[in-house]
GUSE-949022 format. One record per residue: x, y, z of N, C-alpha, C in turn; residue number from 1. Coordinates in Angstrom, 2 decimals. Layout:
<nodes>
+---------+---------+---------+---------+---------+---------+---------+---------+---------+------+
!      nx !      ny !      nz !     cax !     cay !     caz !      cx !      cy !      cz ! firo !
+---------+---------+---------+---------+---------+---------+---------+---------+---------+------+
!       X !       Y !       Z !       X !       Y !       Z !       X !       Y !       Z !  NUM !
...
+---------+---------+---------+---------+---------+---------+---------+---------+---------+------+
</nodes>
This chain:
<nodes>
+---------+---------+---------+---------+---------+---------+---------+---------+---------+------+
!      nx !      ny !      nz !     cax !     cay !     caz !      cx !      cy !      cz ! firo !
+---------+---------+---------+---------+---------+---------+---------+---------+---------+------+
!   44.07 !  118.61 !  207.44 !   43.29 !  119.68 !  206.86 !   43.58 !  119.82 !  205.36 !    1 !
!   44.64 !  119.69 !  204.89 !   45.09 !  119.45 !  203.32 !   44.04 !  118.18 !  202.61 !    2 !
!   44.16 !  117.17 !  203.36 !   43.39 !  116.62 !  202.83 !   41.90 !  116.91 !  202.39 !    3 !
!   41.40 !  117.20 !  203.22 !   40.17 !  118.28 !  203.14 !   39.94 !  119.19 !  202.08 !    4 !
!   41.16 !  120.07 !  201.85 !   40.98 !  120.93 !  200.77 !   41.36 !  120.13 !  199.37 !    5 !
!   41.95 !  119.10 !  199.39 !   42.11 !  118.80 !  197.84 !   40.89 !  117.64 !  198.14 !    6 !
!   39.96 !  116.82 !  198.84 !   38.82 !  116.89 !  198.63 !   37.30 !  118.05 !  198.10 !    7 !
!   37.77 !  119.04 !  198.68 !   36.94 !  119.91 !  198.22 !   37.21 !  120.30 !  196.63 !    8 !
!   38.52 !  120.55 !  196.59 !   39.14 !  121.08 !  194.97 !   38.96 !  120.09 !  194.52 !    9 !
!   38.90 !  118.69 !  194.36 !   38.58 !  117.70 !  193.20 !   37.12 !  117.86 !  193.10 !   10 !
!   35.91 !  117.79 !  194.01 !   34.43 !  118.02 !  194.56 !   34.29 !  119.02 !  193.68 !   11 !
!   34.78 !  120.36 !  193.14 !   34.22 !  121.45 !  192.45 !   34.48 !  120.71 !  191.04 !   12 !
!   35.26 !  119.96 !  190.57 !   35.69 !  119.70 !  189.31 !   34.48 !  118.41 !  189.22 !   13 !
!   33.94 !  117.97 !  189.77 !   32.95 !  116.75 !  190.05 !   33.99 !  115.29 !  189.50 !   14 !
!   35.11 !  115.29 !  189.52 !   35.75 !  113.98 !  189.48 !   36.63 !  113.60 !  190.17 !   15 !
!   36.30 !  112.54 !  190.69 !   37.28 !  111.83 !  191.54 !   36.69 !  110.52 !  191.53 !   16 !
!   37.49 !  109.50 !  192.04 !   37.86 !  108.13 !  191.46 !   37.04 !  107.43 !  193.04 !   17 !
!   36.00 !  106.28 !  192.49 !   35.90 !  105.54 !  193.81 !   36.59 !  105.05 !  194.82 !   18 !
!   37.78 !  104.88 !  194.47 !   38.52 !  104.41 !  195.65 !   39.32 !  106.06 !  196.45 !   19 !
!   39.67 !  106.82 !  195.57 !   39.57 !  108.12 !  196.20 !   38.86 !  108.67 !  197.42 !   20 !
!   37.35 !  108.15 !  196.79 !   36.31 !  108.99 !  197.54 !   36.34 !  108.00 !  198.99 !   21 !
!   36.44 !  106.72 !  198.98 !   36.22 !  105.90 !  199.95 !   37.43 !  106.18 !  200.89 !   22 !
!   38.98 !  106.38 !  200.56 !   39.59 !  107.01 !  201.46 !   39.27 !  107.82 !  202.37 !   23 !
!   38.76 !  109.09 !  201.52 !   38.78 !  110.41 !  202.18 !   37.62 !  110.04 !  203.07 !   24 !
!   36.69 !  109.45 !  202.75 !   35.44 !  109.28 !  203.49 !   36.30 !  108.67 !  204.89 !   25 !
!   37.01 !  107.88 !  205.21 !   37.08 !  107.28 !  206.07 !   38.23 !  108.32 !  206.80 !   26 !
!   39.07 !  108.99 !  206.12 !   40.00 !  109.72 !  207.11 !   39.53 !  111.15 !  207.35 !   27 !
!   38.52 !  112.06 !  206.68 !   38.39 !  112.49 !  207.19 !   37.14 !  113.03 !  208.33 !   28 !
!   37.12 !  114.26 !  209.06 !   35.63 !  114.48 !  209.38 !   34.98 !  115.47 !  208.84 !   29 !
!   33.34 !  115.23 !  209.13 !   32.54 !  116.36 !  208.22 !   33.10 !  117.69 !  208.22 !   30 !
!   33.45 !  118.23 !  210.16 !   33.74 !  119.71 !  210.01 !   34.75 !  120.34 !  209.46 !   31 !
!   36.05 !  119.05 !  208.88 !   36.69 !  119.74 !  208.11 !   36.77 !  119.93 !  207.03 !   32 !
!   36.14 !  119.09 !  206.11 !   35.52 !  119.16 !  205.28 !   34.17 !  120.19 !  205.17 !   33 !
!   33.52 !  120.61 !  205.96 !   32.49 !  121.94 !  205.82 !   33.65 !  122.99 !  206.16 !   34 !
!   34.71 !  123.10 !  206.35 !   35.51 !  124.35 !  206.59 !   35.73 !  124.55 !  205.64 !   35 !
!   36.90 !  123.55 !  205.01 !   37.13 !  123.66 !  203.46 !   36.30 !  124.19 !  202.76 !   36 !
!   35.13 !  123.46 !  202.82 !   34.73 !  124.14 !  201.21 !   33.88 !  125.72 !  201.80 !   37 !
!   33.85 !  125.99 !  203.13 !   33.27 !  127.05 !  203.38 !   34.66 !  127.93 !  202.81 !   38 !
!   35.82 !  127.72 !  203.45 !   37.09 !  129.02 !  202.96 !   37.05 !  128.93 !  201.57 !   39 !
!   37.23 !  127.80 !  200.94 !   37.41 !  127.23 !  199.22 !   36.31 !  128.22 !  198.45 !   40 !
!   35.11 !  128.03 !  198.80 !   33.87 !  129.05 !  198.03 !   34.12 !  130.64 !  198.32 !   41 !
!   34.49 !  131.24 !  199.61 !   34.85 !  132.13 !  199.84 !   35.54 !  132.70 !  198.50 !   42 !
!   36.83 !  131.74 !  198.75 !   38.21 !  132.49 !  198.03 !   37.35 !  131.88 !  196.44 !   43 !
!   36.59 !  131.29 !  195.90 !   36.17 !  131.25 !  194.63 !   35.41 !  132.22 !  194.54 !   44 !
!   34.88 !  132.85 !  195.11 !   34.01 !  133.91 !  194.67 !   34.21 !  134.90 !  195.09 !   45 !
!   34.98 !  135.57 !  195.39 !   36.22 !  137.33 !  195.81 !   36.83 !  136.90 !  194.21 !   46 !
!   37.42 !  135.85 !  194.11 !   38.28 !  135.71 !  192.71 !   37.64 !  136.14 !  191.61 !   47 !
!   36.19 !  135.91 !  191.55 !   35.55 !  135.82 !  189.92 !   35.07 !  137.38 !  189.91 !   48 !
!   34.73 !  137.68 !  191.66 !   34.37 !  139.03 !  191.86 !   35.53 !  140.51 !  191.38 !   49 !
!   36.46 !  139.88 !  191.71 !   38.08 !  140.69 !  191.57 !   38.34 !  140.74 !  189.59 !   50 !
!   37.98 !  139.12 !  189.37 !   37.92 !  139.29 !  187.83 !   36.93 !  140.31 !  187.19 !   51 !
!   35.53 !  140.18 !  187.66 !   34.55 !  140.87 !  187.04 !   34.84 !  142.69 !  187.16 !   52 !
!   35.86 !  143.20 !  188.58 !   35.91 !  144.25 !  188.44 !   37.11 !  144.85 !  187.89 !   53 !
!   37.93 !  143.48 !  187.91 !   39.13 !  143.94 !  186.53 !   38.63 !  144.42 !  184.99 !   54 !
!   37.55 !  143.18 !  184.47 !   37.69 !  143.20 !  183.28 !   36.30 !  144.55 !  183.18 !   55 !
!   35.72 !  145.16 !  183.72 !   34.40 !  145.84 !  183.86 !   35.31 !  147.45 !  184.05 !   56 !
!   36.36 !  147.48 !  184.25 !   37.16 !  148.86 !  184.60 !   37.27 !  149.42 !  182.88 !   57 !
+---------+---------+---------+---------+---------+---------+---------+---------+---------+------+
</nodes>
């Protein structure tokens, strides 16, 4: 499942290396990879939300 999430966290930055991507492709599966980035977007956007009502106070 780690793997998964630092696929997703390199995926938001849009870089990662072909032989990277061909790993992960092969070890992991889609649904954990759709988990990831389902929790990953979650927790990115409470964060920017939490920022906007810090800096808006």
């Amino acid at each position: 499942m780690i793997g998964a999430f630092k696929a997703v966290f390199w995926s938001f930055f849009g870089v990662r290396r072909k032989a990277e991507y061909d790993d992960d492709a092969k070890k992991l599966t889609p649904q954990a990879v759709i988990a990831a980035a389902l929790v990953s977007t979650a927790i990115f956007v409470l964060a920017l939300y939490g920022l906007v009502k810090l800096v808006t106070r």
